[in-house]
VOGU-3710 file (C-alpha; in Angstrom, 3 decimals, decimal comma):
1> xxxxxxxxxx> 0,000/0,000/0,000  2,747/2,359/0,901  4,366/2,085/-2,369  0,981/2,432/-4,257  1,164/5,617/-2,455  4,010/6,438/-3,431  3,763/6,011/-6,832  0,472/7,961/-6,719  2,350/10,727/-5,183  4,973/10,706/-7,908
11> xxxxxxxxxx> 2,216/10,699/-10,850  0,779/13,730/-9,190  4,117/15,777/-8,519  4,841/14,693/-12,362  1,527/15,740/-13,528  1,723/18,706/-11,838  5,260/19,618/-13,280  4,148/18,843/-16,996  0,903/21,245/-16,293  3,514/23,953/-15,067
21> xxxxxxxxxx> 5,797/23,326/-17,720  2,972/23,827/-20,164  1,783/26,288/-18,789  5,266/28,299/-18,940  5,750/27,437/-23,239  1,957/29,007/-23,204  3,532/32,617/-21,704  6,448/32,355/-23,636  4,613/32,494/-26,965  1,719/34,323/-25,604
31> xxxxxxxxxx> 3,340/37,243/-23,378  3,675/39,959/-26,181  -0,353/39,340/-25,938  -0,326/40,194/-22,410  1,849/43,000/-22,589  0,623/45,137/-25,372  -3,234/46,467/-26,088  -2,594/47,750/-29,741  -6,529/46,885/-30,656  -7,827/49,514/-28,105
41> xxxxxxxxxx> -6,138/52,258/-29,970  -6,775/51,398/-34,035  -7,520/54,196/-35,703  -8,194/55,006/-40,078  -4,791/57,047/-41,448  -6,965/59,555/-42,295  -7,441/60,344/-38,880  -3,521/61,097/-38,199  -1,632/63,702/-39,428  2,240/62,676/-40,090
51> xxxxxxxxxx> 4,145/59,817/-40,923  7,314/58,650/-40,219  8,833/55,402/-42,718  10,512/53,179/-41,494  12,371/50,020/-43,587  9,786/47,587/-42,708  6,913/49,774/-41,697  5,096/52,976/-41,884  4,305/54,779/-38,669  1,799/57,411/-38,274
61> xxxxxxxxxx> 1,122/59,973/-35,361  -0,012/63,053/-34,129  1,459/66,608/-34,499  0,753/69,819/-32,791  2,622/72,958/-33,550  1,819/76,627/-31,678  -0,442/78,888/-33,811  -2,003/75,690/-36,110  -4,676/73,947/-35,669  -4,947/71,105/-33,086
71> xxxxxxxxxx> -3,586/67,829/-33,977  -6,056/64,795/-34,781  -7,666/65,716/-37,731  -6,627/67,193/-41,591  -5,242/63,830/-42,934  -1,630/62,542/-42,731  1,201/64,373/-44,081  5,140/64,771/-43,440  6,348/65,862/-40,526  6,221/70,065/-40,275
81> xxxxxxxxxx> 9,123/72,398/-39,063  8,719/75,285/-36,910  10,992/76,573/-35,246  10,425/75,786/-31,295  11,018/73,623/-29,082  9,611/70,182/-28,656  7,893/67,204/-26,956  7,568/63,775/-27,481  5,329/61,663/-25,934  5,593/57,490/-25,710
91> xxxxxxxxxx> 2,576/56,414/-24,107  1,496/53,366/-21,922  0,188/49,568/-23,490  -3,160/50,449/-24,234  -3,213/54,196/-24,441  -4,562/56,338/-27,343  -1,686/58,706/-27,608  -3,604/61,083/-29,614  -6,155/62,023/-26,555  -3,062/63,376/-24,894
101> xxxxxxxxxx> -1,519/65,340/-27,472  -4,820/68,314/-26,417  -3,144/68,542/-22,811  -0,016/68,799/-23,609  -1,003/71,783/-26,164  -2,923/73,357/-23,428  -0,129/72,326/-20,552  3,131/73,436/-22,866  1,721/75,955/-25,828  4,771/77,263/-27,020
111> xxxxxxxxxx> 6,037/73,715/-27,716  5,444/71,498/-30,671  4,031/68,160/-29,430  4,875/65,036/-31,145  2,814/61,355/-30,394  3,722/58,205/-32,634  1,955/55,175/-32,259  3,521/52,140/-31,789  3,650/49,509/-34,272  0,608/48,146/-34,703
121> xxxxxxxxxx> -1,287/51,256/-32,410  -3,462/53,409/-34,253  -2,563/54,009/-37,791  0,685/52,360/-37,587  2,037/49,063/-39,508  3,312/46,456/-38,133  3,663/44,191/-34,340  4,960/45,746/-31,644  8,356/44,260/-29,709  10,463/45,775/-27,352
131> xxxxxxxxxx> 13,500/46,329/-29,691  11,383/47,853/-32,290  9,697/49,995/-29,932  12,544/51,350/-29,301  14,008/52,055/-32,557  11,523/53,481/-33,963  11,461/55,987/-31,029  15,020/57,089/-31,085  13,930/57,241/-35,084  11,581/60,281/-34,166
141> xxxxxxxxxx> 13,970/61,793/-31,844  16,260/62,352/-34,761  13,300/63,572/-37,196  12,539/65,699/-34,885  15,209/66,950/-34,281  16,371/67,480/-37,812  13,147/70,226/-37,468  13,721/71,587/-34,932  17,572/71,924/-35,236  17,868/75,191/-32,206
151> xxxxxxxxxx> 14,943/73,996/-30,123  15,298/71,620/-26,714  13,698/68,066/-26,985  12,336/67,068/-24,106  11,006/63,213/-24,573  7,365/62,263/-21,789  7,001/58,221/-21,280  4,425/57,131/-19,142  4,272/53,302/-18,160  5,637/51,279/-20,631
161> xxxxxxxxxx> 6,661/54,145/-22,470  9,157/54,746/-19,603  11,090/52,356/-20,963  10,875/53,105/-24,591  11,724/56,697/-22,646  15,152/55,552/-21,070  16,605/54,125/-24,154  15,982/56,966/-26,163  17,599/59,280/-23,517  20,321/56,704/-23,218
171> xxxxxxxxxx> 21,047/56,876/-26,410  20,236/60,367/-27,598  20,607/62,831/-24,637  17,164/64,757/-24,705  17,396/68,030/-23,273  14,788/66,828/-20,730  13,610/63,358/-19,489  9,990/63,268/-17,778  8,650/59,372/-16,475  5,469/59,072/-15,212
181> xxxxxxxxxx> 4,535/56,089/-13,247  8,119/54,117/-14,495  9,168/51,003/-13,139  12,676/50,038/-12,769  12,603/46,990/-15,175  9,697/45,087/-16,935  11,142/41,915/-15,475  10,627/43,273/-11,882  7,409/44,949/-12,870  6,236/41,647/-13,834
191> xxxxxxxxxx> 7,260/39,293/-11,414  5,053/41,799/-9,354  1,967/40,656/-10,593  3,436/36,548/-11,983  5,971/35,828/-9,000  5,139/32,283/-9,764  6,751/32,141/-12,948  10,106/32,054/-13,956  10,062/35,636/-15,657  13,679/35,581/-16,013
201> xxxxxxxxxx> 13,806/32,994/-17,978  10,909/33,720/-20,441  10,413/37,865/-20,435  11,408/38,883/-24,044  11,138/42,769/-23,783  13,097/43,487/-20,701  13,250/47,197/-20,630  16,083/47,934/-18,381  15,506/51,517/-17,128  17,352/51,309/-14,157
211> xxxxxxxxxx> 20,199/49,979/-16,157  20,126/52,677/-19,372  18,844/55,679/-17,397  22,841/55,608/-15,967  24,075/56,567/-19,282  21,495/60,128/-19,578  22,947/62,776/-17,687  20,494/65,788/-18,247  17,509/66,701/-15,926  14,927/63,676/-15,347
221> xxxxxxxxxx> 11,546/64,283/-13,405  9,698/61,162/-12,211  5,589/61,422/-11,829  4,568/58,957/-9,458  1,039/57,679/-8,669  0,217/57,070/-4,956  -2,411/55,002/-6,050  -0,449/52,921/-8,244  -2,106/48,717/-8,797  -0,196/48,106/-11,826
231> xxxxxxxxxx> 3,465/49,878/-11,534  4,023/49,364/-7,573  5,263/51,626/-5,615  8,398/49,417/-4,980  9,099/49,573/-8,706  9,190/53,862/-8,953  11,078/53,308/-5,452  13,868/51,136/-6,637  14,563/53,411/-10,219  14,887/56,275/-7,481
241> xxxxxxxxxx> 17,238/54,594/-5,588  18,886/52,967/-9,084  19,539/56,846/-10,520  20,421/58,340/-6,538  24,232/58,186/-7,338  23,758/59,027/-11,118  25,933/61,541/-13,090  24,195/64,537/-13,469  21,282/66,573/-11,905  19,396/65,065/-9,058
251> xxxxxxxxxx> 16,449/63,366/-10,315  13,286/65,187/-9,525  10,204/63,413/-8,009  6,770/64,517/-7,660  4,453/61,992/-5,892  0,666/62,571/-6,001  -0,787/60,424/-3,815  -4,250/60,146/-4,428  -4,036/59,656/-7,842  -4,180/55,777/-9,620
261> xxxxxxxxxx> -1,995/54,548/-12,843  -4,727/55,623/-15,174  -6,126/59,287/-13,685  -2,491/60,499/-13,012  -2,507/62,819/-15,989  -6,067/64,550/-14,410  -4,351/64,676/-10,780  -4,287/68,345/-9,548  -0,866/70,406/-9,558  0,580/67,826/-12,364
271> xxxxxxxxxx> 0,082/70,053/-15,516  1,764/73,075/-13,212  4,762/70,537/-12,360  5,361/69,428/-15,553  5,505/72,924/-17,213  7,723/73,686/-14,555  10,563/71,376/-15,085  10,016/71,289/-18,967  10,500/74,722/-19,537  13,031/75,384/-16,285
281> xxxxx> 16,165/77,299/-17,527  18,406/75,084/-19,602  20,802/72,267/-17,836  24,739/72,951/-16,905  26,376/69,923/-18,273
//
């Protein structure tokens, strides 16, 4: 009898193993799933108004420019060139990008304002990864750039677009850096919410902020959510405490506590903040 047991026990720690197992190939191939939301944004081309090519892929976005009229509708069309300064925006999984470029008219109007979606958001082509994510961001950066050759660049990434955010800066040197509710990594930021997976081992898009923001040296502000179920608070605490001994300016930190991951762009005294630090005097590097 005891060795009936036994083997009973063994068929069900096996049984159990193959079930995990399983379960872990199922992530793997399905995670990119879990991690981007690009059907909640689609939108017709007609409904953005630049593009930017890419080899593979054509990207489309939003524009906003002082004294023209608001971005979102006209058609698409090349990228303009006045001669200001600049924002772009990388927003979070499942955001429409284009519902923000109106606030940060209103918030910053003598700035041009500059929203791409990601591949395969909105009006764009393609799937979205990590890696391209990322290169097609630092591809904006220098198209914007090229237009606005005297003005200061100051890239926005909230949630995942913190981490499209930190490799641009890491690799182009923005005049300004502003995160809202960041995390230090996506693996960390995961194994918040699937501890019981080995998210080492599978996680494909890893976005290392903690890691890349060490190579930008200008003047970074962090907007933190008190509020925050999806990006924990452990996650904006340990990118704070990543960047403490950084080269450069202090990192700047404004916490508002009552607001969540979503409502943090409607929390009161953010819009102020955010003008404050974007169009502070420029940085002594």
């Amino acid at each position: 009898m005891t060795n009936l047991f036994a083997k009973v026990a063994l068929w069900g720690l096996a049984l159990i193993a193959m079930l995990y197992a399983a379960l872990c190939v199922l992530m793997f191939f399905q995670q990119r799933r879990l991690m981007y939301f690009p059907q909640m944004t689609r939108v017709e081309a007609g409904q953005t108004n630049f593009s930017l090519q890419q080899e593979d892929a054509t990207l489309r976005g939003w524009q906003s420019h002082p004294g023209q009229p608001a971005a979102g509708a006209g058609g698409e069309g090349g990228m303009q060139a006045p001669a200001t300064d600049a924002v772009i925006y990388l927003g979070g999984n499942a955001e429409r990008v284009e519902q923000v470029v109106p606030l940060l008219r209103q918030w910053l109007p003598a700035h041009s304002v500059y929203a791409l979606a990601y591949r395969g958001y909105g009006a764009s082509d393609g799937t979205p990864t990590g890696a391209d994510l990322e290169r097609d961001a630092a591809a904006l950066f220098d198209a914007v750039q090229q237009r606005h050759p005297q003005g200061r660049i100051t890239v926005v990434g909230r949630s995942l677009g913190s981490g499209v955010a930190a490799a641009v800066a890491a690799q182009r040197q923005p005049a300004r850096l502003v995160l809202i509710t960041p995390f230090d990594s996506m693996i960390a930021t995961v194994r918040d919410h699937y501890g019981w997976l080995p998210v080492g081992l599978l996680l494909r898009d890893r976005y290392p902020s903690d890691e890349r923001l060490q190579h930008y040296g200008g003047p970074l502000l962090v907007l933190r959510a008190g509020r925050d179920a999806l990006v924990l608070p452990a996650r904006t605490d340990a990118l704070e405490q990543a960047l403490a001994n950084r080269k450069g300016p202090a990192v700047e930190v404004a916490n508002f506590a009552a607001a969540d991951h979503i409502d943090i762009l409607e929390a009161p005294g953010l819009a102020t903040r955010l003008r404050s630090f974007v169009e502070g005097a420029p940085a002594q590097r």
